[in-house]
PDB file of N, CA, C and O in Angstrom, chain B, residues numbered from 101:
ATOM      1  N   UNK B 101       0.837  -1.177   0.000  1.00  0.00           N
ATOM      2  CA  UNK B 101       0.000   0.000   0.000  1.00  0.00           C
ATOM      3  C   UNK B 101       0.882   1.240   0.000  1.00  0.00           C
ATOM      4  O   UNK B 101       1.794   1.363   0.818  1.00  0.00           O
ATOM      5  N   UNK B 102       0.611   2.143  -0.908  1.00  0.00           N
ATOM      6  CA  UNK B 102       1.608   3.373  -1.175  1.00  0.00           C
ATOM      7  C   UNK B 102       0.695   4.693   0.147  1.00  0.00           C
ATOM      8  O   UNK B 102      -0.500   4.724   0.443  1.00  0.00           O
ATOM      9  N   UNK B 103       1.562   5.387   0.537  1.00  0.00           N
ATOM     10  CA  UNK B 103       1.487   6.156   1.605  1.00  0.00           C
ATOM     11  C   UNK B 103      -0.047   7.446   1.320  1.00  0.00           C
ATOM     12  O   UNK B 103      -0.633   8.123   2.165  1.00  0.00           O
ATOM     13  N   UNK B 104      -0.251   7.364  -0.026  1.00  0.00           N
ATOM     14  CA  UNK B 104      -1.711   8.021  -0.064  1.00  0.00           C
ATOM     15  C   UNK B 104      -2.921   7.235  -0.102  1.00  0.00           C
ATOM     16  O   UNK B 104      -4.066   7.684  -0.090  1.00  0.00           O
ATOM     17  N   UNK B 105      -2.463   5.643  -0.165  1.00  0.00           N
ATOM     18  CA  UNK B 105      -3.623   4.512  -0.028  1.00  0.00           C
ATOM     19  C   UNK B 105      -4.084   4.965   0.992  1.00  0.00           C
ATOM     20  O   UNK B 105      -5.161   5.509   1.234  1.00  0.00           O
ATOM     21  N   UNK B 106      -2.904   4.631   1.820  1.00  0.00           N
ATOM     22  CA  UNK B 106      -3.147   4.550   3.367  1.00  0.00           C
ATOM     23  C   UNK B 106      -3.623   5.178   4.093  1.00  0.00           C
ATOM     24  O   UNK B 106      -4.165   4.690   5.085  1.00  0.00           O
ATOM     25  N   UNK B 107      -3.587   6.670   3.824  1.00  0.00           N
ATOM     26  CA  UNK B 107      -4.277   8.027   4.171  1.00  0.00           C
ATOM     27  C   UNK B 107      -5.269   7.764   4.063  1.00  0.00           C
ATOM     28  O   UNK B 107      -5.902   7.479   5.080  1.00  0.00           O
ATOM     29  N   UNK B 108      -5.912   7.726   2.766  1.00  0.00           N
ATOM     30  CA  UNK B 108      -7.161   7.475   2.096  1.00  0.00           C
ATOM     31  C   UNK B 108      -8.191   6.821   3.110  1.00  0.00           C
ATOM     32  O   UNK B 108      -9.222   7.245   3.633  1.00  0.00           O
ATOM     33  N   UNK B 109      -7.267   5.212   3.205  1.00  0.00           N
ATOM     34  CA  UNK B 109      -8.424   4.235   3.909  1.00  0.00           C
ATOM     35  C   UNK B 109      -8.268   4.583   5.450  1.00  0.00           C
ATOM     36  O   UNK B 109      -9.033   3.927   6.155  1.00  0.00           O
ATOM     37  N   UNK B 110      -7.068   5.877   6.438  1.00  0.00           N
ATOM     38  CA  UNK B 110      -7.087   6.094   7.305  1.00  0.00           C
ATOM     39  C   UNK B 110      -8.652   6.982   7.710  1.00  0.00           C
ATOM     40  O   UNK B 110      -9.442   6.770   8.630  1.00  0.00           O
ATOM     41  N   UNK B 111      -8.685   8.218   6.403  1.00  0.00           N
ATOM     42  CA  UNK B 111      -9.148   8.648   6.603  1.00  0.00           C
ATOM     43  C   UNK B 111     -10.696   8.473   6.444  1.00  0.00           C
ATOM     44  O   UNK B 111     -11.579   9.264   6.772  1.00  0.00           O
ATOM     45  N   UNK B 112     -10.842   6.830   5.664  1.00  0.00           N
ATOM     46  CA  UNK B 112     -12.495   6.208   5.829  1.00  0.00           C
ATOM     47  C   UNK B 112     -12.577   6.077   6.850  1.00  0.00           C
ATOM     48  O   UNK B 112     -13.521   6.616   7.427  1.00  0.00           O
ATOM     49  N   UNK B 113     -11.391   5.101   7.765  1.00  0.00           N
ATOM     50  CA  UNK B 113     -11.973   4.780   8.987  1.00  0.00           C
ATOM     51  C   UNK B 113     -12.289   5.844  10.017  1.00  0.00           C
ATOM     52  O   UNK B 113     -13.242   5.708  10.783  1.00  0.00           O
ATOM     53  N   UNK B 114     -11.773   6.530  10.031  1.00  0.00           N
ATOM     54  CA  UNK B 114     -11.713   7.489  10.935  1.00  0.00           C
ATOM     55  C   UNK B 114     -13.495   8.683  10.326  1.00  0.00           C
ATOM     56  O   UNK B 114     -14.020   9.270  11.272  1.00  0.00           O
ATOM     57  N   UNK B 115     -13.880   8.802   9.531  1.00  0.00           N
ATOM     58  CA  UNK B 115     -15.059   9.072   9.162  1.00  0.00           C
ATOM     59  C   UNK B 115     -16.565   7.905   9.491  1.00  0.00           C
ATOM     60  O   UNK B 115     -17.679   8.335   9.788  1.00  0.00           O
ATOM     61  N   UNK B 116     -16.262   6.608   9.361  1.00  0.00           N
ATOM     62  CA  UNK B 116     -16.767   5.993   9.664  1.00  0.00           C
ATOM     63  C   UNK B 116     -16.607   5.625  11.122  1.00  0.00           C
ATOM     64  O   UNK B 116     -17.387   4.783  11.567  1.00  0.00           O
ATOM     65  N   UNK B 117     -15.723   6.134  11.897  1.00  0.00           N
ATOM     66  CA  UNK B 117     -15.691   5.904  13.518  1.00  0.00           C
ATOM     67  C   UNK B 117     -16.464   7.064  14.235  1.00  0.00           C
ATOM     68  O   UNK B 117     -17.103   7.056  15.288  1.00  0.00           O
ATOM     69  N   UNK B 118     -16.206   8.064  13.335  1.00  0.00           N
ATOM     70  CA  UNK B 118     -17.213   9.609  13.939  1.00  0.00           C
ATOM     71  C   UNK B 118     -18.676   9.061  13.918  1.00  0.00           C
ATOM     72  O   UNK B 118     -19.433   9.090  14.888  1.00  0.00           O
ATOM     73  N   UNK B 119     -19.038   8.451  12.425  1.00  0.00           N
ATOM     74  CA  UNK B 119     -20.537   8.271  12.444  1.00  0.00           C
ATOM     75  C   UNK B 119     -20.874   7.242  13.510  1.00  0.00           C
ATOM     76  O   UNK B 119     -21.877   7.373  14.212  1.00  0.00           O
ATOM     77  N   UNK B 120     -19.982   6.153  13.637  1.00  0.00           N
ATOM     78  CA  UNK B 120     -20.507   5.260  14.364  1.00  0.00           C
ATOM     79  C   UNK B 120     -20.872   5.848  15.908  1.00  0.00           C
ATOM     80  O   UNK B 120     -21.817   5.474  16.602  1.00  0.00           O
ATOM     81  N   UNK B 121     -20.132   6.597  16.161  1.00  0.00           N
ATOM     82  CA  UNK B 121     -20.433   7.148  17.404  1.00  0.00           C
ATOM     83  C   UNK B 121     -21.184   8.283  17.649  1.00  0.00           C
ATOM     84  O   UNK B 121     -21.114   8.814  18.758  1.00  0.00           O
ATOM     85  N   UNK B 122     -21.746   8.641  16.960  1.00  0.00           N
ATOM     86  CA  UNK B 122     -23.013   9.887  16.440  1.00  0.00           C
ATOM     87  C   UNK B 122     -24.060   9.024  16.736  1.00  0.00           C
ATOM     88  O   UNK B 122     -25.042   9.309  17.421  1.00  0.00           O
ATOM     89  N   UNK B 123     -23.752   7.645  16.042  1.00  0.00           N
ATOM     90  CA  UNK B 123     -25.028   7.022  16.383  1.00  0.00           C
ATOM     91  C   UNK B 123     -25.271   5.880  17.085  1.00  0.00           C
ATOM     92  O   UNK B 123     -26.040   4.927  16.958  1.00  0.00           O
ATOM     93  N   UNK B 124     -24.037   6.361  18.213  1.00  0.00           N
ATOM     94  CA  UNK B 124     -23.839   5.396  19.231  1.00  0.00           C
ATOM     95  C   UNK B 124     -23.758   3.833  18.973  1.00  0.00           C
ATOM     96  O   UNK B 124     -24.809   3.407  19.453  1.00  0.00           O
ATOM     97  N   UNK B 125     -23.347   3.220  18.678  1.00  0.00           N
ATOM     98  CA  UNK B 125     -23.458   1.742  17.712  1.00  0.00           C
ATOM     99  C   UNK B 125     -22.313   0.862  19.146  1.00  0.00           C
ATOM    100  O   UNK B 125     -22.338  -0.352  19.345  1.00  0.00           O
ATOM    101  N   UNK B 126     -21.413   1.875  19.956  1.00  0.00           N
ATOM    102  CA  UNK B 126     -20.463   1.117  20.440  1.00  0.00           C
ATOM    103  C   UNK B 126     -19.563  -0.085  19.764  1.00  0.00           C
ATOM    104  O   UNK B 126     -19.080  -1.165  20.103  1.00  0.00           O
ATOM    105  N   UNK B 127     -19.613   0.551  18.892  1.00  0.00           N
ATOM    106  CA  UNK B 127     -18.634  -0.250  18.070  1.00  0.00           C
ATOM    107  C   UNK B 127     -16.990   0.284  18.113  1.00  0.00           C
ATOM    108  O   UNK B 127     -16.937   1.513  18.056  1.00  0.00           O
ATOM    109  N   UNK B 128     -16.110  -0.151  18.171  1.00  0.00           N
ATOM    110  CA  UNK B 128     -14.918   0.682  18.250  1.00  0.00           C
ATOM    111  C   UNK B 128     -14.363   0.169  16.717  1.00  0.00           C
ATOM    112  O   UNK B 128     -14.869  -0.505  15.820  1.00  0.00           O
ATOM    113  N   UNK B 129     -12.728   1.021  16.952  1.00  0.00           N
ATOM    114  CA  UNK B 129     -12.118   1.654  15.677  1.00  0.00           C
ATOM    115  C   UNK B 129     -12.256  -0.523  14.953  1.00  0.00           C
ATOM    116  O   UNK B 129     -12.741  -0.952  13.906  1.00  0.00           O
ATOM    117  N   UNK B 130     -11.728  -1.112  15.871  1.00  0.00           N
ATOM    118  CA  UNK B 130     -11.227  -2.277  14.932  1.00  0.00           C
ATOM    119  C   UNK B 130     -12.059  -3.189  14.720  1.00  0.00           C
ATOM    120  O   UNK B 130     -11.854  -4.120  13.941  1.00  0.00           O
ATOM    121  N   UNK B 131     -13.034  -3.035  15.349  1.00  0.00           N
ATOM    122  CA  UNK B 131     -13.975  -3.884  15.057  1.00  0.00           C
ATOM    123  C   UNK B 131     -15.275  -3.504  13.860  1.00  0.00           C
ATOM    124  O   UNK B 131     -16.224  -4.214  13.527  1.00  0.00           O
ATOM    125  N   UNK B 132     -14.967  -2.369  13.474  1.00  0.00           N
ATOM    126  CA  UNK B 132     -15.573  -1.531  12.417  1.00  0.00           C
ATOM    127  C   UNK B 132     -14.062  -1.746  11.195  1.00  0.00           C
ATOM    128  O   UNK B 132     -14.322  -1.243  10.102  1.00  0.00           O
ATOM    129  N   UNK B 133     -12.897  -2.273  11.258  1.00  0.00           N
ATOM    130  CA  UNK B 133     -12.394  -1.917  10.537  1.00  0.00           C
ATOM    131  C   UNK B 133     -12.242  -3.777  10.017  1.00  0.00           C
ATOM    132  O   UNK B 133     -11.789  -4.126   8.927  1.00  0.00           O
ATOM    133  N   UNK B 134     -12.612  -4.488  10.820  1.00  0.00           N
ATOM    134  CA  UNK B 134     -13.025  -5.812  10.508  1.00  0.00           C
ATOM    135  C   UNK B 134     -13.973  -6.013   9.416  1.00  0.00           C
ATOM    136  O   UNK B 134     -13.583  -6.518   8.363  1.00  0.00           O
ATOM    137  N   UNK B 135     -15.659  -5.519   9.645  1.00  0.00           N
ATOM    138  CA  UNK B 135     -16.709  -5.041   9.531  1.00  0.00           C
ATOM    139  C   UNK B 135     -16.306  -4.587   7.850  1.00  0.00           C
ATOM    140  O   UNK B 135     -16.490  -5.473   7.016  1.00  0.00           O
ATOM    141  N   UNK B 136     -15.987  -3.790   7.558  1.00  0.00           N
ATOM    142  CA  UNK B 136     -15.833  -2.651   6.372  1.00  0.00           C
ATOM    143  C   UNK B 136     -14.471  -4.391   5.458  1.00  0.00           C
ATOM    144  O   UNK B 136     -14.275  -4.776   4.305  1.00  0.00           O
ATOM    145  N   UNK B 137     -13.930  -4.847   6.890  1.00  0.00           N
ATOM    146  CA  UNK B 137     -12.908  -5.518   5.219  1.00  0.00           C
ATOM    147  C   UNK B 137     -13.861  -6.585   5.018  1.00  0.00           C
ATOM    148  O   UNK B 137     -14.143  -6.888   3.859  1.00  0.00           O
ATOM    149  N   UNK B 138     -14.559  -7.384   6.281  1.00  0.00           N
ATOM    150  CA  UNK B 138     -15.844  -8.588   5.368  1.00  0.00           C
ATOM    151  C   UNK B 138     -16.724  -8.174   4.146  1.00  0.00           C
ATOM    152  O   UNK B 138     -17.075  -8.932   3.242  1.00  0.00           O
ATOM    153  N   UNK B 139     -17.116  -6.437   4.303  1.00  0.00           N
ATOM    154  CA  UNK B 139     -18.031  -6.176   3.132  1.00  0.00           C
ATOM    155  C   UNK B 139     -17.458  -6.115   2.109  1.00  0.00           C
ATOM    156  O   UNK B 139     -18.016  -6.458   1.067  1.00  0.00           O
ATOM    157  N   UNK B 140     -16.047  -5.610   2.139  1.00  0.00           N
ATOM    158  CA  UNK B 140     -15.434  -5.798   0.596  1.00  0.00           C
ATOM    159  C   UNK B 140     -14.959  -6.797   0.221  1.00  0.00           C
ATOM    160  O   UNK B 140     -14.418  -6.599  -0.867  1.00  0.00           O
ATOM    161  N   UNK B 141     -14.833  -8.153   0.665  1.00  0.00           N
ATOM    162  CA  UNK B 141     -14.874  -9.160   0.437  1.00  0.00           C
ATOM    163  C   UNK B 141     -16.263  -9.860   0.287  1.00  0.00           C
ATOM    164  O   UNK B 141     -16.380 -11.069   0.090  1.00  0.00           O
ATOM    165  N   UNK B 142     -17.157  -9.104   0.384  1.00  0.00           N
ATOM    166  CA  UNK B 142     -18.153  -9.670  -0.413  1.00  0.00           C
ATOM    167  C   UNK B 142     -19.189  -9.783   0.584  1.00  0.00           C
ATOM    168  O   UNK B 142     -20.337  -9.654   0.160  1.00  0.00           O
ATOM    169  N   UNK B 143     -19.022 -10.014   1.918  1.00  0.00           N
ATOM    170  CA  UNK B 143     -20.272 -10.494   2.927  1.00  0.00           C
ATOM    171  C   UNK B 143     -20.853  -9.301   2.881  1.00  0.00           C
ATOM    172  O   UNK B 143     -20.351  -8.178   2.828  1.00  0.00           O
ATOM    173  N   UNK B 144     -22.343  -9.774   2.917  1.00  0.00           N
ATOM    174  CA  UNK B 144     -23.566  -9.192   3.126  1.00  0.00           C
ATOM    175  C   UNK B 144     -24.181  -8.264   4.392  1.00  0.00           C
ATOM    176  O   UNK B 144     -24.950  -8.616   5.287  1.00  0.00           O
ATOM    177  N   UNK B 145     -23.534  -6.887   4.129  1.00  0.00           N
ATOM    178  CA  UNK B 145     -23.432  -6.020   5.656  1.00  0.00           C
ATOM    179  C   UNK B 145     -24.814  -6.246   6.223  1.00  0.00           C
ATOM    180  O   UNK B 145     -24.792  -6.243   7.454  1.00  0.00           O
ATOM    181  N   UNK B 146     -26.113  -6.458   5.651  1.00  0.00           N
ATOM    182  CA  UNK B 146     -27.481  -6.640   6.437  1.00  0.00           C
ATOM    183  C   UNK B 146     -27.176  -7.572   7.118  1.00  0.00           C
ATOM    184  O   UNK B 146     -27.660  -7.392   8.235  1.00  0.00           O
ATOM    185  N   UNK B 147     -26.489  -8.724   7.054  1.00  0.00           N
ATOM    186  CA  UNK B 147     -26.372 -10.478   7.478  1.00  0.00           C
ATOM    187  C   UNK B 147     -25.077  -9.592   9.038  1.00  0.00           C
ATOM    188  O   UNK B 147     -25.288  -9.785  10.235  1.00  0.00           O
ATOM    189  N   UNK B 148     -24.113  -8.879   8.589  1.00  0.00           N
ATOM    190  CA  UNK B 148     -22.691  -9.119   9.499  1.00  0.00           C
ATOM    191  C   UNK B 148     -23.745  -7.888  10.966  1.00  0.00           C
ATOM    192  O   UNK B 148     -23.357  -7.989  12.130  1.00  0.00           O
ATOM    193  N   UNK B 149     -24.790  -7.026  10.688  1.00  0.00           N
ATOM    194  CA  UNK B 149     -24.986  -6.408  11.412  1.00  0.00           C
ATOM    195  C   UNK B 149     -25.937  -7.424  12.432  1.00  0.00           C
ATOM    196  O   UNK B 149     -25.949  -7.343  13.661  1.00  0.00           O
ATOM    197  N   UNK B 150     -26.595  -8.234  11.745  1.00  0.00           N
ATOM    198  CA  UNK B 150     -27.327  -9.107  12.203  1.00  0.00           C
ATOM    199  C   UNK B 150     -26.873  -9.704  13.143  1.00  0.00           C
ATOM    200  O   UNK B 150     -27.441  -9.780  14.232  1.00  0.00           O
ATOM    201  N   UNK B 151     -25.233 -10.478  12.727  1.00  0.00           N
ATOM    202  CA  UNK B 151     -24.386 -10.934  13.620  1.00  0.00           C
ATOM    203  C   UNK B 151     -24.282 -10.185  14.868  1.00  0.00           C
ATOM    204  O   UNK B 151     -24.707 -10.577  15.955  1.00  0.00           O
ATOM    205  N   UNK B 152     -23.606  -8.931  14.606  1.00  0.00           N
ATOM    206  CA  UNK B 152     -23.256  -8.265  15.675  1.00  0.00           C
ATOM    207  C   UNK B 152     -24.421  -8.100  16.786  1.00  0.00           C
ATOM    208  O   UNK B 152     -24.342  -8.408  17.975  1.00  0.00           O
ATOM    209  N   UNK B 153     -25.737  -7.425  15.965  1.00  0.00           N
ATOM    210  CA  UNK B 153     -26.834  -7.644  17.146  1.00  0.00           C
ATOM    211  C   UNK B 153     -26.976  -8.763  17.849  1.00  0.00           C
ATOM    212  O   UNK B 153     -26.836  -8.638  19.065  1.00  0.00           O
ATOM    213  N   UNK B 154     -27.212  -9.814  17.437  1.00  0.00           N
ATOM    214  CA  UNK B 154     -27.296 -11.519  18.008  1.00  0.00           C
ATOM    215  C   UNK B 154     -25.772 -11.634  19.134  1.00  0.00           C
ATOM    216  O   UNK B 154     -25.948 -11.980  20.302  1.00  0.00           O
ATOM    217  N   UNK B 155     -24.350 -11.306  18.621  1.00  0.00           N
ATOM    218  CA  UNK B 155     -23.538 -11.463  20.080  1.00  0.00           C
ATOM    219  C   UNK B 155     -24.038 -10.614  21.123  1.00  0.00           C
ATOM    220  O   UNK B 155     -24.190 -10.944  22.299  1.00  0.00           O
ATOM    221  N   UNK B 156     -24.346  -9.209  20.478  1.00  0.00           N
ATOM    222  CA  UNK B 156     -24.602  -8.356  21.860  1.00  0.00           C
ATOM    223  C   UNK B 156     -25.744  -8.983  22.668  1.00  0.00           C
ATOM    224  O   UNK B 156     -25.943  -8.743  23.859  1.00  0.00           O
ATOM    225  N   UNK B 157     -26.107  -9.394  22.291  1.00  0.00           N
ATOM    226  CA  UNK B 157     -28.044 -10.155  22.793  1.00  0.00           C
ATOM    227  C   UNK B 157     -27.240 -11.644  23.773  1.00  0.00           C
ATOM    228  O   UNK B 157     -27.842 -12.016  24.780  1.00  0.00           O
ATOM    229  N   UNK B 158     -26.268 -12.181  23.478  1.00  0.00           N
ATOM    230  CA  UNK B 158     -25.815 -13.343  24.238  1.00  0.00           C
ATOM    231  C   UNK B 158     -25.012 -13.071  25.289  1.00  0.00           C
ATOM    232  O   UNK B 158     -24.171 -12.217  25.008  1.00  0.00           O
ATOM    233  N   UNK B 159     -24.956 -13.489  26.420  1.00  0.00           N
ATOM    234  CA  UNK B 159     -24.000 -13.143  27.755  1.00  0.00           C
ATOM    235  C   UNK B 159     -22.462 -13.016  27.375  1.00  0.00           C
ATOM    236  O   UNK B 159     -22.058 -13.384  26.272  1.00  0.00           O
ATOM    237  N   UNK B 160     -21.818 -12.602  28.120  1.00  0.00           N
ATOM    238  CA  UNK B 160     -20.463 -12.249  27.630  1.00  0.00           C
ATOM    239  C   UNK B 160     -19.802 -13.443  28.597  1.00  0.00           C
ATOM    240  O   UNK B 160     -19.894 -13.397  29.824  1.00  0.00           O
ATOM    241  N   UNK B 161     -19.179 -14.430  27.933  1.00  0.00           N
ATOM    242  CA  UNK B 161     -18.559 -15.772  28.382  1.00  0.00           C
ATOM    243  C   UNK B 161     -17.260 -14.992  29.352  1.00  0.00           C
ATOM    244  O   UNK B 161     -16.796 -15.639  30.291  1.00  0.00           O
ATOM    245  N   UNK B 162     -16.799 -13.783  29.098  1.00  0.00           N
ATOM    246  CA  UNK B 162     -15.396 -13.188  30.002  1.00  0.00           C
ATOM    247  C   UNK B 162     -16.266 -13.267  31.605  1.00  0.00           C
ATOM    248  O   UNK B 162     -15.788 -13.593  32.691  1.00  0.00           O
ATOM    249  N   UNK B 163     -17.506 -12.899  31.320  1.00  0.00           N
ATOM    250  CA  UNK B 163     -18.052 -11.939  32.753  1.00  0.00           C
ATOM    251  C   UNK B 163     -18.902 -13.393  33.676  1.00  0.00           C
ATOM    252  O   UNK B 163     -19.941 -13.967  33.349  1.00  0.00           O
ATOM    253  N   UNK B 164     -18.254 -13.587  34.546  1.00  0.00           N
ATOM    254  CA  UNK B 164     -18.392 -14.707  35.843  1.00  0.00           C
ATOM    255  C   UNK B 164     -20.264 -14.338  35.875  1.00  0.00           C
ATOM    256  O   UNK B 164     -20.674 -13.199  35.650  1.00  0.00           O
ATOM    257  N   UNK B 165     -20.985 -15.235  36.114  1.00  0.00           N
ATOM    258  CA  UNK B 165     -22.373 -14.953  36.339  1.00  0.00           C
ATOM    259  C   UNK B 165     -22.907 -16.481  37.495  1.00  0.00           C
ATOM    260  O   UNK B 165     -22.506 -17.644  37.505  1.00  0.00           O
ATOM    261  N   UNK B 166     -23.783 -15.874  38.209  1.00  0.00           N
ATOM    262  CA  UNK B 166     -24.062 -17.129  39.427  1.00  0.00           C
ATOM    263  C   UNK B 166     -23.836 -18.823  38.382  1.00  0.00           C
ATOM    264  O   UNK B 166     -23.126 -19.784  38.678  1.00  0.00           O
ATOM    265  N   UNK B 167     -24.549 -18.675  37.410  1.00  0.00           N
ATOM    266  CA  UNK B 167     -24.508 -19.801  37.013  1.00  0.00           C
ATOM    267  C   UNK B 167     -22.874 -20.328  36.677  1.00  0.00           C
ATOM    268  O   UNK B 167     -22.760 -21.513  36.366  1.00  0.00           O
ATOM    269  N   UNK B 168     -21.825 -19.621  36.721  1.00  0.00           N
ATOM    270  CA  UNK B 168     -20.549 -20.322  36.383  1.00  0.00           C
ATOM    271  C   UNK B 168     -20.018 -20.504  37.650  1.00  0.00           C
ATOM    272  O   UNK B 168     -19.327 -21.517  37.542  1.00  0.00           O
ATOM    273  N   UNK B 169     -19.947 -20.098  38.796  1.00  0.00           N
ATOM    274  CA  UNK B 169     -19.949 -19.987  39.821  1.00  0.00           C
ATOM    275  C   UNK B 169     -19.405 -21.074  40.758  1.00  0.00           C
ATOM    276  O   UNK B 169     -19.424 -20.904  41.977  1.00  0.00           O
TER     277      UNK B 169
END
Protein backbone atom coordinates (compact mmCIF):
# COMPACT_ATOMS: atom_id res chain seq x y z
CA UNK A 1 0.00 0.00 0.00
CA UNK A 2 1.61 3.37 -1.17
CA UNK A 3 1.49 6.16 1.61
CA UNK A 4 -1.71 8.02 -0.06
CA UNK A 5 -3.62 4.51 -0.03
CA UNK A 6 -3.15 4.55 3.37
CA UNK A 7 -4.28 8.03 4.17
CA UNK A 8 -7.16 7.48 2.10
CA UNK A 9 -8.42 4.24 3.91
CA UNK A 10 -7.09 6.09 7.31
CA UNK A 11 -9.15 8.65 6.60
CA UNK A 12 -12.49 6.21 5.83
CA UNK A 13 -11.97 4.78 8.99
CA UNK A 14 -11.71 7.49 10.94
CA UNK A 15 -15.06 9.07 9.16
CA UNK A 16 -16.77 5.99 9.66
CA UNK A 17 -15.69 5.90 13.52
CA UNK A 18 -17.21 9.61 13.94
CA UNK A 19 -20.54 8.27 12.44
CA UNK A 20 -20.51 5.26 14.36
CA UNK A 21 -20.43 7.15 17.40
CA UNK A 22 -23.01 9.89 16.44
CA UNK A 23 -25.03 7.02 16.38
CA UNK A 24 -23.84 5.40 19.23
CA UNK A 25 -23.46 1.74 17.71
CA UNK A 26 -20.46 1.12 20.44
CA UNK A 27 -18.63 -0.25 18.07
CA UNK A 28 -14.92 0.68 18.25
CA UNK A 29 -12.12 1.65 15.68
CA UNK A 30 -11.23 -2.28 14.93
CA UNK A 31 -13.97 -3.88 15.06
CA UNK A 32 -15.57 -1.53 12.42
CA UNK A 33 -12.39 -1.92 10.54
CA UNK A 34 -13.02 -5.81 10.51
CA UNK A 35 -16.71 -5.04 9.53
CA UNK A 36 -15.83 -2.65 6.37
CA UNK A 37 -12.91 -5.52 5.22
CA UNK A 38 -15.84 -8.59 5.37
CA UNK A 39 -18.03 -6.18 3.13
CA UNK A 40 -15.43 -5.80 0.60
CA UNK A 41 -14.87 -9.16 0.44
CA UNK A 42 -18.15 -9.67 -0.41
CA UNK A 43 -20.27 -10.49 2.93
CA UNK A 44 -23.57 -9.19 3.13
CA UNK A 45 -23.43 -6.02 5.66
CA UNK A 46 -27.48 -6.64 6.44
CA UNK A 47 -26.37 -10.48 7.48
CA UNK A 48 -22.69 -9.12 9.50
CA UNK A 49 -24.99 -6.41 11.41
CA UNK A 50 -27.33 -9.11 12.20
CA UNK A 51 -24.39 -10.93 13.62
CA UNK A 52 -23.26 -8.27 15.67
CA UNK A 53 -26.83 -7.64 17.15
CA UNK A 54 -27.30 -11.52 18.01
CA UNK A 55 -23.54 -11.46 20.08
CA UNK A 56 -24.60 -8.36 21.86
CA UNK A 57 -28.04 -10.16 22.79
CA UNK A 58 -25.81 -13.34 24.24
CA UNK A 59 -24.00 -13.14 27.76
CA UNK A 60 -20.46 -12.25 27.63
CA UNK A 61 -18.56 -15.77 28.38
CA UNK A 62 -15.40 -13.19 30.00
CA UNK A 63 -18.05 -11.94 32.75
CA UNK A 64 -18.39 -14.71 35.84
CA UNK A 65 -22.37 -14.95 36.34
CA UNK A 66 -24.06 -17.13 39.43
CA UNK A 67 -24.51 -19.80 37.01
CA UNK A 68 -20.55 -20.32 36.38
CA UNK A 69 -19.95 -19.99 39.82
Amino acid sequence: MDAETTKTARDSLDLVFNMSNILDTGLNRHTLAVLIALCELGLNPEALAAVVMELRREPSWSTPTAAHI
